[in-house]
ZAKOLLO-174956 format. One line per field, with one value per residue (C-alpha): residue number from 1; y, x, z. Coordinates in nm, 2 decimals. Example, Ala and Ser with C-alpha at 12.3 -4.5 7.8 and 13.67 -1.06 7.14 Angstrom:
<rs>
i c(1, 2)
py c(-0.45, -0.11)
px c(1.23, 1.37)
pz c(0.78, 0.71)
</rs>
This chain:
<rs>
i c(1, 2, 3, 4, 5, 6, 7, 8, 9, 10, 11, 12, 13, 14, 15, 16, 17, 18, 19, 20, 21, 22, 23, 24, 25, 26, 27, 28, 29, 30, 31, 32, 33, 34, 35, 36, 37, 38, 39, 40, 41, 42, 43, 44, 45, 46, 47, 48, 49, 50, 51, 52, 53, 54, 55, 56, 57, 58, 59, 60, 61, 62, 63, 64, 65, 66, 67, 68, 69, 70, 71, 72, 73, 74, 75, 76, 77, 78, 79, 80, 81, 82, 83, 84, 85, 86, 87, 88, 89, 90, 91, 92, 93, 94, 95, 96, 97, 98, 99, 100, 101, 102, 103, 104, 105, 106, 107, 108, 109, 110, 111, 112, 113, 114, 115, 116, 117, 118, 119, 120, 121, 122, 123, 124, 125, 126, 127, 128, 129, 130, 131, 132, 133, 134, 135, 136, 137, 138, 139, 140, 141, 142, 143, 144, 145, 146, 147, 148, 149, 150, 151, 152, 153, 154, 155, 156, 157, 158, 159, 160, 161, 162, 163, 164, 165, 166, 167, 168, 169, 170, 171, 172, 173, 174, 175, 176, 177, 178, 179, 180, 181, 182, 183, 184, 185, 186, 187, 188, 189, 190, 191, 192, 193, 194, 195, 196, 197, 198, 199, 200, 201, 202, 203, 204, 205, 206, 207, 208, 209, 210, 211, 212, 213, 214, 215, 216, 217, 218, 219, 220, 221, 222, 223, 224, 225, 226, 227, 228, 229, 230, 231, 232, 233, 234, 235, 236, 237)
py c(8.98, 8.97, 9.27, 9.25, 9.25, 9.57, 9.75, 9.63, 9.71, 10.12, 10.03, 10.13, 10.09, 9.91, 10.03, 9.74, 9.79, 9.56, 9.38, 9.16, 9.20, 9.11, 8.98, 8.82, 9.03, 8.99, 8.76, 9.07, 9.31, 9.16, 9.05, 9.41, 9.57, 9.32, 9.39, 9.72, 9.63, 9.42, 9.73, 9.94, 9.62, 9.65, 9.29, 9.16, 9.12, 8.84, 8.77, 8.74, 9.09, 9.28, 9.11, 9.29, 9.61, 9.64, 9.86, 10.26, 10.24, 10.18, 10.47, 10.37, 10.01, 10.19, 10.40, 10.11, 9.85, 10.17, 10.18, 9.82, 9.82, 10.10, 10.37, 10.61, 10.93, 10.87, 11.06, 10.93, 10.61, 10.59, 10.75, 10.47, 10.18, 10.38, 10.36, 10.00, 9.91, 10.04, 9.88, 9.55, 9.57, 9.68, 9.36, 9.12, 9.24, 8.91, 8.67, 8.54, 8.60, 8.50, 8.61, 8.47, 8.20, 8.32, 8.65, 8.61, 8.44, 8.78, 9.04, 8.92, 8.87, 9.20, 9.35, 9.25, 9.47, 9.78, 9.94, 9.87, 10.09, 9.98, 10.26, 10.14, 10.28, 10.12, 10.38, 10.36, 10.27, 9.96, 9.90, 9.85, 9.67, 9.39, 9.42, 9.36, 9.04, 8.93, 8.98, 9.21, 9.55, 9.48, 9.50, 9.82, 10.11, 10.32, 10.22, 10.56, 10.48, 10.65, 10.86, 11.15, 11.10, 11.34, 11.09, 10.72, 10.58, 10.68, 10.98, 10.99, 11.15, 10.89, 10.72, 11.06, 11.13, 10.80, 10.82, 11.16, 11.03, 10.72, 11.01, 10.81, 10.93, 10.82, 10.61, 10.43, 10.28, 9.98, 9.98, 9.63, 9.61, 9.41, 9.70, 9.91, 10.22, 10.06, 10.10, 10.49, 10.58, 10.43, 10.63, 10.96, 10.94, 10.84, 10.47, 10.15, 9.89, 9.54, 9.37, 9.05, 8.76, 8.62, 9.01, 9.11, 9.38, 9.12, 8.96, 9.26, 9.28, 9.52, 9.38, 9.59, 9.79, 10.15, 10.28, 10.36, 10.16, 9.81, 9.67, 9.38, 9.08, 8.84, 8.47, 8.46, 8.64, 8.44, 8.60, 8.94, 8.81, 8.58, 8.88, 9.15, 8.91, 8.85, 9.21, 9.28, 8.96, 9.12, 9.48, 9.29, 9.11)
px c(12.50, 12.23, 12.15, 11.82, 11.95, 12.19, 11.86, 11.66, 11.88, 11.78, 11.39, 11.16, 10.81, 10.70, 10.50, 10.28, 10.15, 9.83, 9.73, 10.03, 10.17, 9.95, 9.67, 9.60, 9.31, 9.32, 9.01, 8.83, 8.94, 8.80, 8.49, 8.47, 8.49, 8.29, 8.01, 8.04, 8.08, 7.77, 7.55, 7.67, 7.59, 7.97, 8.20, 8.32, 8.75, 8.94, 9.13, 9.42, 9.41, 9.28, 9.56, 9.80, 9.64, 9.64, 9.90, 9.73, 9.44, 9.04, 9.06, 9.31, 9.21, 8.91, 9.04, 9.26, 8.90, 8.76, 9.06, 9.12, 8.73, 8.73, 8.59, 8.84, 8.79, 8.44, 8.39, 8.02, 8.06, 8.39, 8.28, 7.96, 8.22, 8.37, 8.08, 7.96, 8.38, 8.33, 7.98, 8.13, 8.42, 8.27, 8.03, 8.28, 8.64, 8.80, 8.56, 8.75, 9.11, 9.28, 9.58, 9.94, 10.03, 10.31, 10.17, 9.95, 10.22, 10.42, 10.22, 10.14, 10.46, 10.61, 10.31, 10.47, 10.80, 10.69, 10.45, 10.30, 10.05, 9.94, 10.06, 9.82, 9.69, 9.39, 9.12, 9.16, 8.78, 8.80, 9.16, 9.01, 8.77, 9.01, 9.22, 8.94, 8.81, 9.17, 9.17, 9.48, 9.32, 9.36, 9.71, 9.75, 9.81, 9.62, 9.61, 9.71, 9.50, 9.46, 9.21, 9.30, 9.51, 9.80, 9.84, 9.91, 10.26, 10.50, 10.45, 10.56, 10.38, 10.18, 10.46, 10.60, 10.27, 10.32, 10.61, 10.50, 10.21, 10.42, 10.65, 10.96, 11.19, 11.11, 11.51, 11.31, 11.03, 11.11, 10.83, 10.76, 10.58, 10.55, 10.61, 10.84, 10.59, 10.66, 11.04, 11.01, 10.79, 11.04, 11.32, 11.16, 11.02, 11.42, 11.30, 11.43, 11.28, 11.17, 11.06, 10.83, 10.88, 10.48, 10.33, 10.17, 10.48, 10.73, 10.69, 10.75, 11.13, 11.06, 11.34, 11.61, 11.39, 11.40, 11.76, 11.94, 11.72, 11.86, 11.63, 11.66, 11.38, 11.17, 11.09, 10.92, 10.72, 10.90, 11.24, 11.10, 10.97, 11.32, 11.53, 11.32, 11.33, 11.69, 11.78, 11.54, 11.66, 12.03, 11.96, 11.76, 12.08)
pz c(10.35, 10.04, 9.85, 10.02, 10.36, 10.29, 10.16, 10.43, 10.70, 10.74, 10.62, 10.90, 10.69, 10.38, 10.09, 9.88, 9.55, 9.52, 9.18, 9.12, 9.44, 9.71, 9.51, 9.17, 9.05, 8.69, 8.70, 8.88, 8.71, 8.35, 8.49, 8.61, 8.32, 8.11, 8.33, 8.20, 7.85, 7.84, 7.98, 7.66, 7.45, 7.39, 7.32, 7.57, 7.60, 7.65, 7.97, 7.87, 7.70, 7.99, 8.24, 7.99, 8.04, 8.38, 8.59, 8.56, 8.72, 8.55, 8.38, 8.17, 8.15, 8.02, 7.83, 7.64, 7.60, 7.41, 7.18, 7.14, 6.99, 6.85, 7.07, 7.17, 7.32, 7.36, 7.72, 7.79, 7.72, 7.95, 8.24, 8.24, 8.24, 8.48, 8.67, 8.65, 8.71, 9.01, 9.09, 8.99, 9.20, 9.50, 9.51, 9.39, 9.51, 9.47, 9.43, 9.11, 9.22, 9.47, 9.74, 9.63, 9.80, 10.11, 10.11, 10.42, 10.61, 10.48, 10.57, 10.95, 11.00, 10.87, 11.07, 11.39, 11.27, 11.11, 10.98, 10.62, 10.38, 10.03, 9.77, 9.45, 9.15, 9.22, 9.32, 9.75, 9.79, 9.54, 9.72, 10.07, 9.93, 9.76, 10.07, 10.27, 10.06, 10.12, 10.46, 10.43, 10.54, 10.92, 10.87, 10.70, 10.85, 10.57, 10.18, 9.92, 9.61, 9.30, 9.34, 9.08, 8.76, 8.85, 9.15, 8.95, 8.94, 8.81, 9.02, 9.35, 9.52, 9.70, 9.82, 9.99, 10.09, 10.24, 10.40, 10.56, 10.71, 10.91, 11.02, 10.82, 10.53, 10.21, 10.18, 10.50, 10.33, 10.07, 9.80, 9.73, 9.36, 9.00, 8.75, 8.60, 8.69, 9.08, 9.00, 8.89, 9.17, 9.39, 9.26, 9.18, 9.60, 9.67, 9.81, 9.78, 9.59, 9.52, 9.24, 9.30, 9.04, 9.04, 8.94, 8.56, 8.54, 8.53, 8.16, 8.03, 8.13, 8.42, 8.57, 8.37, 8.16, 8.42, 8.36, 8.70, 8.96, 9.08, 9.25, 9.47, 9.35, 9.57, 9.41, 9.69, 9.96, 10.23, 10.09, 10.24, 10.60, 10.67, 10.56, 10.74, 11.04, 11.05, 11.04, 11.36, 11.54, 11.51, 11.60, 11.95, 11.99)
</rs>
């Protein structure tokens, strides 16, 4: 038996993160806050820069543009990127990105054995709305977004709050995710968890990088579905 199918074998729910999990919104994301940057008169940032930045919600990806060009702590001015972020988004949730190839096939299938939530730092209104560009959100049964700072991963309290609300423990719900703030969510809430190998998180040695976590990692979303299949196709004999 494969690590994954030992962990999987008492999971009765799954938890998703969302940017570099389920979707590649990078594209989004910078366009997103470019939009804002051009309002201010502001220069606009690379791709590549922002996809490094991205993990703690807009407010922080905010709050690192500002820095990076020279604007920090500038209150104002962040809570009007904030602002036209959130404008951008909402009218384009993924018109630039895209969903990762397996993950539909993934999701519908996993839908058919338990049930699944989206646990993001993502804000949840922007969250159902990339999930819903994606055509994701029907298969949800509720997305937890980061709606207030004391909420964002690392914390866990979204993914008790989580697990509460499907009536499951929290060592019954595998967090599926890309970063190491996935990984110390997962253990401070007492779940297990799995590390996906296409995410942003992953460059940055994730992997190994929280002390005490051992997670078990997906090369692919069909790695998840076969193994989450096989343990339900044994239990029905």
């Amino acid at each position: 038996m494969s690590e994954l199918q030992r962990a999987l074998s008492r999971i009765h729910a799954i938890a998703f993160d969302l940017d570099g999990t389920l979707v590649d919104s990078a594209a989004d994301i910078w366009h997103a806050l470019n939009a804002g940057l051009s309002e201010a008169r502001l220069p606009a940032i690379d791709l590549p820069t922002v996809r490094g930045w991205i993990g703690g919600g807009p407010d922080k990806l905010i709050a690192r543009a500002l820095d990076h060009l020279g604007r920090p702590g500038d209150g104002p001015l962040a809570a009007r990127l904030r602002a036209d972020f959130d404008r951008a988004t909402l009218a384009a949730p993924l018109d630039r990105g895209m969903v990762y190839d397996g993950i539909d096939e993934m999701v519908e299938g996993l839908y058919a054995l338990c049930p699944l939530v989206v646990v993001t730092n993502k804000p949840t209104p922007l969250a159902r709305a990339v999930l819903g560009a994606a055509g994701l959100l029907p298969f949800m049964s509720a997305v937890h977004g980061g709606d207030r700072s004391e909420l964002l991963k690392p914390s866990p309290t979204l993914l008790i709050e989580a697990a509460g609300r499907l009536a499951v423990q929290a060592r019954q719900m595998l967090m599926v995710g890309d970063s190491e703030a996935d990984l110390q969510a997962a253990r401070a809430a007492g779940c297990p968890v799995a590390l996906v190998g296409w995410g942003y998180g992953t460059a940055g040695g994730a992997h190994a990088s929280a002390a005490g976590i051992a997670p078990c990692l997906l090369t692919r979303p069909g790695e998840l579905l076969a193994a989450m299949s096989a343990r339900f196709e044994e239990e029905t004999g």
